[in-house]
C-alpha positions in Angstrom: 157.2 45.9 54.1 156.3 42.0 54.0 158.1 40.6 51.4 155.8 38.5 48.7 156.8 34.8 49.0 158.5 33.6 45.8 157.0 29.8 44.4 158.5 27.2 41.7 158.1 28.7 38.7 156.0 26.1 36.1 159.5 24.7 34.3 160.9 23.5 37.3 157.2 22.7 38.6 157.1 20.1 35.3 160.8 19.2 35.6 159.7 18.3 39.4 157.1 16.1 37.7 159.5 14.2 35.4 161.8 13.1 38.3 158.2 12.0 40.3 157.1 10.1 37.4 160.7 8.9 37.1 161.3 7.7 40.8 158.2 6.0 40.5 158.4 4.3 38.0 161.7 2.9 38.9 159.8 2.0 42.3 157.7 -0.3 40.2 160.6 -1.6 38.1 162.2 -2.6 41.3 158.8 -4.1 42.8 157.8 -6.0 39.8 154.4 -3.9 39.5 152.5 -4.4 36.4 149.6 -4.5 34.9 147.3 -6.3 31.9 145.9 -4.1 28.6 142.4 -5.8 27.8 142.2 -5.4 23.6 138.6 -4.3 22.6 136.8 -6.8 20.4 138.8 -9.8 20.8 139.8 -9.1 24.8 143.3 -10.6 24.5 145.0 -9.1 27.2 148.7 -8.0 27.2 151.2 -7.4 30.4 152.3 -4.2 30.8 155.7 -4.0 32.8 156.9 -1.0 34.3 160.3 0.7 32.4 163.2 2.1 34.2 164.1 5.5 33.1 167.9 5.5 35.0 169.1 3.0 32.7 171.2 3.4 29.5 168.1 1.8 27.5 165.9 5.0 29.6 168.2 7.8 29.1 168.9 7.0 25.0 165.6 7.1 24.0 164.7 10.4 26.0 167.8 11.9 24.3 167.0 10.5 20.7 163.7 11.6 20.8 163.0 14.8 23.1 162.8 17.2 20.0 161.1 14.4 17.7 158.3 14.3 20.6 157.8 18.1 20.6 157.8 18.8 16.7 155.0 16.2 16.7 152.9 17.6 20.1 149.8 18.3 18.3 148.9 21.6 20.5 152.0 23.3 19.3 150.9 23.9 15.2 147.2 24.3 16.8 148.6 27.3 18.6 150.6 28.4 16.0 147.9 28.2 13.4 145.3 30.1 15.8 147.6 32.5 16.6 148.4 33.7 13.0 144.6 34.0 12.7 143.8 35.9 16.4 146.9 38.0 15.3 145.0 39.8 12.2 141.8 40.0 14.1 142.9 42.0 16.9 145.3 43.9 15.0 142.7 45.0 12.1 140.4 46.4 14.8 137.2 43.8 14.4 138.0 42.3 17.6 137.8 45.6 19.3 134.8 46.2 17.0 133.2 42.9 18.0 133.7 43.5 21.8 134.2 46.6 22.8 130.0 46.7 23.2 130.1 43.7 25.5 131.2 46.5 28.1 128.1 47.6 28.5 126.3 45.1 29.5 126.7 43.5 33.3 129.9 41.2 33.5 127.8 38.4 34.7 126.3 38.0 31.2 129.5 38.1 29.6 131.1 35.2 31.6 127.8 33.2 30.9 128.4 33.7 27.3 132.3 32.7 27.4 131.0 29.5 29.5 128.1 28.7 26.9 130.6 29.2 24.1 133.4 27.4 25.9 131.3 24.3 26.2 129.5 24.0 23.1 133.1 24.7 21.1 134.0 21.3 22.2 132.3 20.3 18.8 135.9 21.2 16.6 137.8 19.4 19.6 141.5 20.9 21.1 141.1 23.3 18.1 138.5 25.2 20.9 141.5 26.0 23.2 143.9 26.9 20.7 141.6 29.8 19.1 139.4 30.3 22.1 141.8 31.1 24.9 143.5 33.7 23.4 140.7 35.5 21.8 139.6 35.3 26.0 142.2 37.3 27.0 141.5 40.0 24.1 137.8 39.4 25.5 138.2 40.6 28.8 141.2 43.1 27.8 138.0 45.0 26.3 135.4 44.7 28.7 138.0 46.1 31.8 138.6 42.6 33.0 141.9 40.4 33.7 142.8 39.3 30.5 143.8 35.9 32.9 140.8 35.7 34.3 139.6 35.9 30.8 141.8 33.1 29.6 141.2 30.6 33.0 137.6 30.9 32.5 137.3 29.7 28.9 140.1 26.8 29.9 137.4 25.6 32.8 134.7 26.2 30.3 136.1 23.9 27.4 137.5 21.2 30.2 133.9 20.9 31.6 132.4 21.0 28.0 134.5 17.8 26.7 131.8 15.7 28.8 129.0 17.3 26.9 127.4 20.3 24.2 124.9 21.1 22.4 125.2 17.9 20.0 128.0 15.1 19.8 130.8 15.8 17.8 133.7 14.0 16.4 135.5 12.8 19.9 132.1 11.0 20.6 132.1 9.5 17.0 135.2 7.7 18.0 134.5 6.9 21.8 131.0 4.8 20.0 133.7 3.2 17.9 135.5 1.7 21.2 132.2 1.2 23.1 130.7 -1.2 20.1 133.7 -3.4 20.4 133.7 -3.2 24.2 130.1 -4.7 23.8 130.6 -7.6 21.7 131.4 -9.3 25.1 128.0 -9.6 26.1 126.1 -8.4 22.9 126.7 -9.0 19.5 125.5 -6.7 16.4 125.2 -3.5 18.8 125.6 -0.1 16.7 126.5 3.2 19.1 123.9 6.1 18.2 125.4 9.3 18.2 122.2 10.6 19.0 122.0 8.3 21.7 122.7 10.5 25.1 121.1 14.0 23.1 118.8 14.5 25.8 121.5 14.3 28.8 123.7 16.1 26.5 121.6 19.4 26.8 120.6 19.0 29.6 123.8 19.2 31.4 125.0 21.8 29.1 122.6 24.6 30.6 122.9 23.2 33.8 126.9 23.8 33.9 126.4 26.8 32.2 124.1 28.1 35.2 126.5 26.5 37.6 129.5 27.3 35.7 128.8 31.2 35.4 128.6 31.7 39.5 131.9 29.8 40.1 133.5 32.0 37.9 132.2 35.2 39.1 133.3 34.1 42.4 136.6 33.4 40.7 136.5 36.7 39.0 137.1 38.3 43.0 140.8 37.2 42.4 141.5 39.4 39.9 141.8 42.9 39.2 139.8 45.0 37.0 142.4 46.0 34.3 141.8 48.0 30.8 143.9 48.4 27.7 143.6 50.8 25.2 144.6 51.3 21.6 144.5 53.8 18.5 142.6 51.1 16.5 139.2 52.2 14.6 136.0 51.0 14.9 134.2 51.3 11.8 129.5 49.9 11.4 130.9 50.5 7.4 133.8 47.6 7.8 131.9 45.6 9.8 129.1 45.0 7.5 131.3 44.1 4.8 132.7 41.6 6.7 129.8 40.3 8.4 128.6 39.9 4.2 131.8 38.1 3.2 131.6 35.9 6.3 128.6 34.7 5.4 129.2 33.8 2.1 132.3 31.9 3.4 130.2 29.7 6.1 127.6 29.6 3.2 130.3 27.5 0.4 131.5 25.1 3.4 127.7 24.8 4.1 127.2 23.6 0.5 130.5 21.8 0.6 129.6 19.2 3.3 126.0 18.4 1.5 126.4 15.3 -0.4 124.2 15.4 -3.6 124.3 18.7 -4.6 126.0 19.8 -7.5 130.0 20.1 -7.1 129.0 19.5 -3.5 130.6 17.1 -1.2 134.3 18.2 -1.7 134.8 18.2 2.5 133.7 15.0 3.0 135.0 11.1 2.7 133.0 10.3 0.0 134.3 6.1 1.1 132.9 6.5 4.3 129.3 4.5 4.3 127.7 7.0 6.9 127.3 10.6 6.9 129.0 10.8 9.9 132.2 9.1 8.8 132.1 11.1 5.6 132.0 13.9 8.0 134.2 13.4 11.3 136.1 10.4 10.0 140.0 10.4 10.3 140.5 10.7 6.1 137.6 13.4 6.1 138.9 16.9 4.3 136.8 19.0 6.6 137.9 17.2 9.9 141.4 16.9 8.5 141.6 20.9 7.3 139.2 22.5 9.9 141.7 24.5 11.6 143.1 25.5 8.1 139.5 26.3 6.9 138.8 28.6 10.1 142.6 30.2 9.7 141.7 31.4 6.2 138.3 32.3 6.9 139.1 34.8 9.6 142.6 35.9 7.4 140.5 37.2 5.1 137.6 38.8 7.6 140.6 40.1 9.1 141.9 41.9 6.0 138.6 43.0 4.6 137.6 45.1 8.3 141.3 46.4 8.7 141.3 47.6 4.5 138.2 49.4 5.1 138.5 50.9 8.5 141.9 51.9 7.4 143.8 50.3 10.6 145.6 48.2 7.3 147.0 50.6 5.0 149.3 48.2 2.7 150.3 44.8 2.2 153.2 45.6 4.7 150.8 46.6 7.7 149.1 43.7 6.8 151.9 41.0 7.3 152.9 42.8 10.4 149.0 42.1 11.6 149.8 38.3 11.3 152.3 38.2 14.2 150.7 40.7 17.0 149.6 37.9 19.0 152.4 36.2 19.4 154.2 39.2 21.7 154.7 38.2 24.6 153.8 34.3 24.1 157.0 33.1 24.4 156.5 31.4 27.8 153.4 28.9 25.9 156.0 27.6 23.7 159.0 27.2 26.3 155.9 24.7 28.8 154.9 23.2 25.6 158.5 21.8 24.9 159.0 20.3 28.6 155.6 19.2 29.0 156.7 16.8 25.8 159.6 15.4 27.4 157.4 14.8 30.2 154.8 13.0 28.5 158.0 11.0 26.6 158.6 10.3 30.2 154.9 9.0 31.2 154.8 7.3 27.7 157.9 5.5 27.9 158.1 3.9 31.4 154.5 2.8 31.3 154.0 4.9 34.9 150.3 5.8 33.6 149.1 2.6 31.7 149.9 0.3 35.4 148.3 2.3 37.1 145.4 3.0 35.3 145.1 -0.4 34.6 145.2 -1.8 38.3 142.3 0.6 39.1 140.5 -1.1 36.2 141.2 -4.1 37.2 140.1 -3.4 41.2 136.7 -2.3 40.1 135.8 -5.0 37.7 136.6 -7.5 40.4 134.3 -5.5 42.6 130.9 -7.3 43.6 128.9 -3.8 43.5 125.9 -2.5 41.3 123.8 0.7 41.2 124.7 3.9 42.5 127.7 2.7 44.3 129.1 1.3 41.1 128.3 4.1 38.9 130.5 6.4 41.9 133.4 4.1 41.9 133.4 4.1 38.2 132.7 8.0 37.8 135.7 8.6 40.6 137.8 5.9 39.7 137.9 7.9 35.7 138.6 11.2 37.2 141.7 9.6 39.3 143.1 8.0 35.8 142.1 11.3 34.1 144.7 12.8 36.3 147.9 11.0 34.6 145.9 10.0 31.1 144.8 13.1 29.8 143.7 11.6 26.5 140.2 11.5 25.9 140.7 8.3 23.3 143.7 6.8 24.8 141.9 6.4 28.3 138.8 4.8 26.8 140.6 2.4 24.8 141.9 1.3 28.2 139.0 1.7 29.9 136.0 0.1 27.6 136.6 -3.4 27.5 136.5 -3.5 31.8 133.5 -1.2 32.5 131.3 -1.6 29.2 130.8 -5.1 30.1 131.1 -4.4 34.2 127.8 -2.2 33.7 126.5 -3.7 31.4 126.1 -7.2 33.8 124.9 -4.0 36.2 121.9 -4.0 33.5 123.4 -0.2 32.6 123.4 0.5 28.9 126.3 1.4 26.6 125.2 4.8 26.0 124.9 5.7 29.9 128.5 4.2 30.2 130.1 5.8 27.6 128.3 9.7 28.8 129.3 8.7 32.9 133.0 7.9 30.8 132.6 11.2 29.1 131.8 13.5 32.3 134.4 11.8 34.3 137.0 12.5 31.7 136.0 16.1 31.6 136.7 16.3 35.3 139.9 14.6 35.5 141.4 17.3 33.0 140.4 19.9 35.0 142.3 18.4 38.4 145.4 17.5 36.4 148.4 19.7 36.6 150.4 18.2 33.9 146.9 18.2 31.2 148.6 20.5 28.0 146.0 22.6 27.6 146.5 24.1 31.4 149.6 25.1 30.4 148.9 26.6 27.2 146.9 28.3 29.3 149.2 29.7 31.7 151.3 30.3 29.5 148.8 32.8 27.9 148.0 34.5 31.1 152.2 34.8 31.2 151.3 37.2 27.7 149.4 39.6 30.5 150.7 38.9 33.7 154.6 38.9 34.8 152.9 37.6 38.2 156.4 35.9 40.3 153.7 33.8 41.9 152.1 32.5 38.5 152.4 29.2 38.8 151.1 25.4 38.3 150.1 24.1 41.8 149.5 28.4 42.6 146.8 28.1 39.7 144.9 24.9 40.4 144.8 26.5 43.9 143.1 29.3 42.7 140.4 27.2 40.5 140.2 24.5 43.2 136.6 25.7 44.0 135.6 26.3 41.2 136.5 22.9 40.1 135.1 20.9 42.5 132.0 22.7 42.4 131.4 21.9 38.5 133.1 18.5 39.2 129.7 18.0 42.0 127.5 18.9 39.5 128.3 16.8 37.0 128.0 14.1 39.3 124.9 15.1 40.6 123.8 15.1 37.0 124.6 11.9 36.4 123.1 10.4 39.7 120.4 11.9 39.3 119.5 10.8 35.9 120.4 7.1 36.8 117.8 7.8 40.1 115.3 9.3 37.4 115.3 6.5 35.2 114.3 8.5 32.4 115.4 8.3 28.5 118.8 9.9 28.0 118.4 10.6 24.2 116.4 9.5 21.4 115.2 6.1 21.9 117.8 4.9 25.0 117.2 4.7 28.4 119.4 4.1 31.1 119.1 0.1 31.5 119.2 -2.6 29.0 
């Protein structure tokens, strides 16, 4: 019998990452490599040197502040929280209610739903991959798929998404922010309109959805069929109940972020001067307490079905209910505590800024225009993508070089910021230390002991699929530059 080749199992595949980052950054320590942070708005610029972690100075702050880092890494509570709430949905039987029926229709439709869904969700932000790749697995568990390929497929689909949707939401609230400052260098009095790239915007979000729902049925011949069954009860009484009290639910936050009603308003920054900001701004109740709001809603659609179909007898059954997600989830919480020390790591020695910044750099001292320019920029986000995760971090880097590059290149803000956008989406998806790809293997861990399961053995696996939706959107984006046409209301392309 061949024996199955063992591989690095993710821990030591992100330790291995710490000493790269480590090594390298000591390399640039050694070599005096740098780099210069360009401020948006007033385009100071500040020299960034590179830290060396093998020092006294290196190993004391990793020490001191390894478990501060983790308690603060925002993904851990947003799993936490979703899993308290995906716990009393599955275990009260509405999940199997909800999706049990999707059997019956061809798997093809299914993963175009979970790719329509997955990319529109980007709308609530990283709470999408918290609540949405679990309930995948519990998806696919019921239809007689992998629960993993379940779980991978909604983690490409939200990855892909963060470039685009239905309608902008409150990451592209914040990007306009950046991009208005970034403009004052050739501009002055410009105002981002979130409204700005809506035609682009759903354009590209059927387009990856077409795309996106063939390269994950090809992905789907990886997996086996699987099927998991339970004693829970399915009940048309409970859910109609619950379907009643849910809509009375959505109904009050409805009326609750509608400013001039009466008692309305009580979501929303009532300081803020635009609906917007009184909506998606930082002090904002409802983008503060969204998560919250969704945990309580589904807590109590959760209790109501289980009550009535009787799979909750008592208050006992129904505390139990809140914790059956989290068997077998261990794994999620052991790669979210080393992927913080390694992002201490990439924080601390500067390893990401330098070299982000130097590809900056390159291309704004780049004679180049048109198509050529709008490549270099698209490829040279993805690269940075790769180390700089963050959506906001990597455009406050980012703005004050190309806004103004492209905008000499007679390219408008709004077609900057949406090239920024796709790019970024990309780069997560070919990064093997993004969180969110561990989360997500660490969920799959929940269904699959697989020895082989592992970082560089997943993004083998998705490679494909990846580059094919990574094409697209840069077809999408050429293309629409080639066009020339309007990309939302009232914004075109050029100046």
């Amino acid at each position: 019998m061949k024996r199955k080749k063992r591989t690095i199992g993710p821990v030591i595949e992100i330790i291995l990452f710490c000493v790269i980052v480590a090594v390298i950054s000591l390399l640039f320590n050694l070599f005096k490599i740098s780099g210069s942070i360009t401020e948006a708005g007033t385009f100071e610029t500040t020299l960034v040197t590179a830290k060396n972690l093998f020092t006294t100075s290196g190993i004391t702050y990793i020490l001191n502040n390894s478990l501060v880092n983790f308690q603060t890494l925002e993904p851990l509570v947003l799993v936490i929280l979703s899993l308290i709430a995906v716990s009393i949905l599955e275990a009260s039987g509405l999940l199997k209610h909800l999706f049990s029926p999707l059997k019956q229709i061809k798997p093809k439709y299914v993963t175009m739903i979970v790719m329509f869904v997955g990319i529109v969700s980007t709308i609530f932000g990283d709470y999408s991959y918290a609540l949405l790749l679990p309930l995948a697995g519990i998806l696919y568990k019921y239809i007689g798929r992998d629960s993993s390929l379940g779980i991978i497929s909604m983690f490409i689909a939200i990855t892909i998404g963060y470039g685009t949707g239905l309608i902008y939401n409150y990451q592209a609230y914040m990007l306009g922010d950046i991009t208005e400052l970034s403009s004052s260098a050739i501009v002055e009095n410009y105002n981002y309109e979130l409204l700005s790239n809506l035609f682009i915007l759903i354009s590209s979000t059927i387009i990856l959805t077409i795309v996106g729902t063939f390269v994950l049925e090809h992905l789907a011949k990886h997996y086996a069929r699987n099927e998991e069954k339970d004693n829970l009860n399915t009940s048309s009484k409970a859910g109609k109940v619950t379907l009643f009290a849910f809509i009375i639910m959505i109904l009050v936050v409805i009326y609750s972020i509608i400013p001039g009603l009466p008692k309305s308003g009580i979501l929303l920054d009532m300081n803020e001067a635009t609906y917007i900001g009184k909506l998606f701004g930082s002090d904002s109740p409802l983008s503060q307490g969204l998560l919250f709001l969704i945990i309580a809603i589904l807590m109590v659609c959760g209790f109501i079905y289980g009550t009535v179909s009787r799979n909750i007898k008592n208050s006992n059954d129904y505390s139990k209910a809140l914790t059956k997600s989290f068997e077998g989830t261990g794994y999620v919480f052991v790669l979210l505590f080393f992927s913080s020390i390694l992002y201490e790591i990439i924080d601390w020695t500067n390893f990401s800024t330098i070299i982000t910044t130097n590809i900056i750099d390159f291309i704004g001292s780049s004679n180049i225009s048109g198509v050529i320019l709008i490549l270099l920029a698209f490829i040279s986000i993805v690269i940075i993508s790769i180390f700089i995760p963050s959506t906001i971090q990597k455009w406050n880097l980012i703005a004050p070089i190309f806004v103004p590059l492209l905008m000499r290149a007679n390219i408008s803000q709004s077609f900057t910021q949406t090239l920024f956008m796709a790019a970024d989406s990309v780069g997560k998806l070919f990064s093997p230390i993004y969180v969110y790809l561990l989360v997500a293997i660490g969920f799959m861990y929940k269904y699959d002991k697989d020895s082989n399961r592992s970082i560089i053995n997943t993004m083998k696996k998705i490679m494909p699929s990846i580059l094919i939706l990574s094409l697209t959107w840069l077809v999408i984006i050429v293309g629409w530059y080639l066009l020339g046409i309007p990309i939302g209301i009232n914004t075109n392309i050029t100046l």
